[in-house]
N, C-alpha and C positions, 0 to 999 in steps of 0.2 A: 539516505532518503528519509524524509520527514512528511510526518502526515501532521504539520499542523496545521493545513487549512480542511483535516476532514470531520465530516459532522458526526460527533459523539452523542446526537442528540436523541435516539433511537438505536438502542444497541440488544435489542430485544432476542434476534436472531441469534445475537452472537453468545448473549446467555445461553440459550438454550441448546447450543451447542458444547456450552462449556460444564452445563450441567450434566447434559446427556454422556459428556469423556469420565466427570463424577461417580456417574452412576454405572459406566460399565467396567471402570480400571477399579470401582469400591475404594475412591480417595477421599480424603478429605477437601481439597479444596482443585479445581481449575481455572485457571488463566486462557485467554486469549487475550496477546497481548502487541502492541504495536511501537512504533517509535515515534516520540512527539517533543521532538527539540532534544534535551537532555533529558528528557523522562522516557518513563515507559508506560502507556497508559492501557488499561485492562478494559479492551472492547468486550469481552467477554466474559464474567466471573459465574463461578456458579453458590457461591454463598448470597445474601442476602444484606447489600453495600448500594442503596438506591441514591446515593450522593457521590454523583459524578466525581467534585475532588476527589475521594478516596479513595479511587481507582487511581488514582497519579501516582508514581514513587520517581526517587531519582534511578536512571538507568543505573548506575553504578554501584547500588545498596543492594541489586538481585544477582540471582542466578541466573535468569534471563538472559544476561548480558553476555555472561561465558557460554549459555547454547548458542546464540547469536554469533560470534567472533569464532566458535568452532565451527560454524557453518553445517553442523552433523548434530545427530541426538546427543544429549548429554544423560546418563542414566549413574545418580548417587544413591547407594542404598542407604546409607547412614550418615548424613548429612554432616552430623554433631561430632561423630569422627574423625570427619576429613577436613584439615586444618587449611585448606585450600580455598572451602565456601562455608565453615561454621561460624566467620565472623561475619558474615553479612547481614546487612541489619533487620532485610526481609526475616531472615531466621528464626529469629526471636518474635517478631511480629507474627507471622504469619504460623509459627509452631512446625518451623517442617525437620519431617524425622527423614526422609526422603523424597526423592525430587527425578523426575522423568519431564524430560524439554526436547522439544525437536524445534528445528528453523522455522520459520513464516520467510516466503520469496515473492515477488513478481515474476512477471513472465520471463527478463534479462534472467532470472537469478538473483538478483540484488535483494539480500536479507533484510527485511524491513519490521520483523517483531521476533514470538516467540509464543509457540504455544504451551503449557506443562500441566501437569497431572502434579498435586503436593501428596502426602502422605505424615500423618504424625508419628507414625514408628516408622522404624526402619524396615525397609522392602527389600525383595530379590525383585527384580523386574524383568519380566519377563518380553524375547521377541515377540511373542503375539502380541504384547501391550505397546511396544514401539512399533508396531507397524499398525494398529489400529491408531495411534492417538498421530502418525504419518497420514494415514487415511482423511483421518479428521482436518488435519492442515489442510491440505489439497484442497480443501472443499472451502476453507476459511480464507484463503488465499484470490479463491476466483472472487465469492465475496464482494473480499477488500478491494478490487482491483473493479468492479462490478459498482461499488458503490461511492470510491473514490471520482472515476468520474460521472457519477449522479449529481454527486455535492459541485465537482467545476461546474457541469452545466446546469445547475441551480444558482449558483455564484455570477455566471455570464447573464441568468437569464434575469436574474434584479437586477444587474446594469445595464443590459438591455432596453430594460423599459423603461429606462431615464434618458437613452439615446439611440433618436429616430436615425441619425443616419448610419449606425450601425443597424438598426433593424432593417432599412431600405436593403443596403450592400447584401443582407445574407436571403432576404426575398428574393435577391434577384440570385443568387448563388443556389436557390434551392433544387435538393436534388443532388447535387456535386458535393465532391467530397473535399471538406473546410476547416482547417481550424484556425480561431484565433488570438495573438497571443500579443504580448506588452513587449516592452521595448529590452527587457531582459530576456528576452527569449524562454520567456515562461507562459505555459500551454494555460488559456483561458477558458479554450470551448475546443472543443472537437466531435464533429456529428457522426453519426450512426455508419453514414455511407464509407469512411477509413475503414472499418473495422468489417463489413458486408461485401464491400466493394473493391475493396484494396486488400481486404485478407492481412491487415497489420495489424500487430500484438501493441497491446497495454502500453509496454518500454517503447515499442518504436512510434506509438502516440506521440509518446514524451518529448521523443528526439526529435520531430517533426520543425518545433519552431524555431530550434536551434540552427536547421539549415534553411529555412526560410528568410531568420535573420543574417545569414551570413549574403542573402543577396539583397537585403534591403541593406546592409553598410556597402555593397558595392553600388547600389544606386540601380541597379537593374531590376527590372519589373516583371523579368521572366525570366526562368533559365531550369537547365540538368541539376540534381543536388542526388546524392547515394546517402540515405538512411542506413548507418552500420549498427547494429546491434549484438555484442556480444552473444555467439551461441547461436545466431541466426543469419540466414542468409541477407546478403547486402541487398537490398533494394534501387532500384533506379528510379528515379521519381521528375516529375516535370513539376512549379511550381510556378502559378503565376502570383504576384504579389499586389494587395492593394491598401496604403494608408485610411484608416476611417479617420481614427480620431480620439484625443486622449491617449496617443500614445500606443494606443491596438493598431496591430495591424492583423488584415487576413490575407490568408493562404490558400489558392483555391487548388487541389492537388490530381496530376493526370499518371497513368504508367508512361505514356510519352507523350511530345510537343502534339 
């Protein structure tokens, strides 16, 4: 999963969270951090790095990467000893004597950053400190997932007002529960009533256009589609379908016909 369409442009919160892990694990440096293509970009630092670039590294140069791919906290007390992560190039940069990471998830599960506490010497780290800076995720996570779709539906909503007949379609939709998505089967909007009304998580957002478009290539305008999402129960879903325009189509979505 890739957040490169999400907005780094205000990440105020997320310092403030990464200072507050700083200031109670007594580290030198923390991260909250996310995936953005082949980088890793630091929604969160708590050093003082007001140039967005410089929150960017390649995924592959951190340690990040290895909490990530173990899907479980990663806890090094002597980084510089352990010939596994001392050659990495964050190392050197960033001066870590040790390093505590846990995962960043979505609702599916699906590992989409990493959070970590640095330290310049070397630590014992302790479980009360992996379960506080676990605490801390949970909370960074809804977030992300809280503000990822703020940015879609900021993104729908400047193309919106460059096209009325997408505005018409969802006037008259309003109320009901709708998302809509391009011709790739990528979620463009999705309103409030999914998630109120339908009681559907973040990931099964996601999946939504993907069975929508499978009946706009069969040419049918209405039909049954099952929402599966790993970890969660299957959904039955009724879907009517309607072309606007440019390629969007919307979805207007019931529990049955």
């Amino acid at each position: 999963m890739t957040h490169a369409s999400f907005d780094f442009s205000n990440l105020v919160e997320f310092d403030a969270l990464a200072q507050s892990i700083a200031a109670r694990l007594n580290c030198s440096l923390s991260l909250i951090s996310i995936t953005n293509g082949d980088a890793l970009q630091a929604m969160g630092h708590s050093g003082h790095e007001p140039d967005i670039a410089q929150r960017s590294v390649a995924a592959r140069d951190t340690i990040c990467i290895h909490t990530m791919r173990a899907g479980q906290p990663l806890k090094i007390a002597d980084v510089r000893a352990d010939p596994k992560f001392r050659s990495a190039p964050t190392v050197e940069a960033l001066n870590i004597g040790a390093y505590l990471g846990v995962p960043l998830r979505v609702d599916c599960g699906d590992v989409v950053g990493a959070m970590c506490a640095i330290s310049r010497e070397p630590r014992i780290w302790q479980d009360a400190e992996v379960s506080y800076l676990q605490a801390v995720a949970d909370l960074a996570e809804s977030k992300i997932e809280r503000l990822t779709l703020r940015y879609e539906h900021g993104a729908l909503s400047r193309a919106l007002a460059e096209n009325d007949a997408i505005l018409s379609t969802l006037a008259e939709t309003r109320g009901k529960a709708v998302t809509v998505h391009n011709e790739d089967g990528d979620l463009v909007f999705a309103n409030a009533t999914l998630r109120t009304d339908l009681h559907l998580s973040f990931q099964e957002l996601l999946a939504l256009p993907r069975a929508a478009q499978q009946l706009v290539a069969q040419g049918v305008e209405a039909g049954a589609v099952e929402v599966n999402v790993p970890g969660r129960p299957t959904h039955a879903l009724f879907a009517h379908v309607f072309a606007v325009k440019d390629g969007l189509t919307l979805a207007e979505w019931h529990r049955d016909a």
